[in-house]
C-alpha positions as CSV (number, residue, x, y, z in Angstrom):
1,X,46.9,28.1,52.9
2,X,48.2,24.7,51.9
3,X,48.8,21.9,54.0
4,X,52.1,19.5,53.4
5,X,50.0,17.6,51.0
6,X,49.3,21.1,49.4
7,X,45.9,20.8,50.2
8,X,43.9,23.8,50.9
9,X,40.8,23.8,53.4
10,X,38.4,24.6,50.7
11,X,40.4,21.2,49.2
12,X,39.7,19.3,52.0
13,X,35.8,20.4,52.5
14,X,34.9,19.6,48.7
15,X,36.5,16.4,49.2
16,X,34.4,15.5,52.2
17,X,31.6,17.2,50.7
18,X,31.2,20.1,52.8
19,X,30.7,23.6,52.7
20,X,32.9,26.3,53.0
21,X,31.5,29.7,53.5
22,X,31.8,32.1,51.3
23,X,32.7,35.9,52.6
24,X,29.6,38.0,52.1
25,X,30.6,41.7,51.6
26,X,28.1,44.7,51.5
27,X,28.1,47.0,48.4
28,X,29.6,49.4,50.8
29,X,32.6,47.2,51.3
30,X,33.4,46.3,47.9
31,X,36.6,48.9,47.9
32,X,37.7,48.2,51.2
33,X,37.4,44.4,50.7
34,X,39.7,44.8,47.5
35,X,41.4,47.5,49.2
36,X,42.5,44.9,51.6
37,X,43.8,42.0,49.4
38,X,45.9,44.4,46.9
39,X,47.6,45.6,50.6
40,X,48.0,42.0,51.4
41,X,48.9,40.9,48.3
42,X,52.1,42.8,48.3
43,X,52.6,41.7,52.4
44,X,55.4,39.5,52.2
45,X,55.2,36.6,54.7
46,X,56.3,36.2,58.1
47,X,58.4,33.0,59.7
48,X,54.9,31.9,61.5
49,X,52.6,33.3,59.6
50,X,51.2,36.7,58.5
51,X,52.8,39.3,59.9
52,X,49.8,42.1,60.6
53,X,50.0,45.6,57.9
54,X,52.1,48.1,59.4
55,X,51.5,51.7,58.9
56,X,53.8,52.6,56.9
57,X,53.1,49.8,54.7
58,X,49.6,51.3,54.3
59,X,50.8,54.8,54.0
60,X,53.2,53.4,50.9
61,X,50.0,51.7,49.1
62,X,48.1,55.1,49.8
63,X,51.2,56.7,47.9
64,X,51.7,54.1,45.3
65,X,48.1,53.9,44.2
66,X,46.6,57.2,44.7
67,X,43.9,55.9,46.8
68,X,42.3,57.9,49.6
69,X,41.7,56.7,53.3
70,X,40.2,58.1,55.9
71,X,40.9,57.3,59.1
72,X,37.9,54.9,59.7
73,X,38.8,53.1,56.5
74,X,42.7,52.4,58.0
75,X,40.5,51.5,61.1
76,X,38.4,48.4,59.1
77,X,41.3,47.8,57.0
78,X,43.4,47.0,60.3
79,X,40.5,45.0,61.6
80,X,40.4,42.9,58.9
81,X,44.0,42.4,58.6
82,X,43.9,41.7,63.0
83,X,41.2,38.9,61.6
84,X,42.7,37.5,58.7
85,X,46.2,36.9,60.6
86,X,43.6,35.1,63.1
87,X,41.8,32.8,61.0
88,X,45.6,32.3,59.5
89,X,46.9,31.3,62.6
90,X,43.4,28.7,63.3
91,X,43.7,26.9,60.3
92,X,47.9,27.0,60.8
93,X,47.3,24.9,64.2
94,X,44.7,23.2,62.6
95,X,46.6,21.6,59.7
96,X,49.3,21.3,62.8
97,X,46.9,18.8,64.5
98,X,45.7,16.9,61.9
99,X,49.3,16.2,60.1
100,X,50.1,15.4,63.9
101,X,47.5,13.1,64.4
């Protein structure tokens, strides 16, 4: 996410020298973690920010690419898209504060 100077946090930390973490997925993950971002990549965006996946957003990917869930995968899927709309909404009110301030 960019801020008005079109600046992303990862931007901002190199500039200051910092760190930002990178996401560390288990082998395990590896289809679920690009499972994810192909489902978000087609999630259009909201007026304040992500809006979470529906299920019938997930049931058209299932149809469009073939892929398989089970119902535990739709359950991590949905957790990581509850988190990711999160972390969206932290670093929204945190680019909020500092443009304000």
């Amino acid at each position: 996410m960019r801020d008005t100077n079109g600046e992303t946090r990862r931007e901002r930390n190199e500039a200051f020298e910092l760190l930002s973490p990178e996401a560390e997925v288990p082998e395990a993950g590896h289809a679920l973690w690009d499972w994810f971002w192909d489902l978000r990549s087609a999630q259009a965006p909201g007026f304040s920010g992500p809006a979470p996946l529906s299920h019938q957003e997930v049931l058209a990917w299932v149809h469009l690419t073939g892929n398989l869930l089970r119902r535990e995968d739709i359950a991590v899927l949905k957790a990581m898209d509850g988190r990711y709309c999160q972390a969206v909404e932290e670093e929204t009110e945190a680019i909020r504060a500092r443009e304000a301030g």
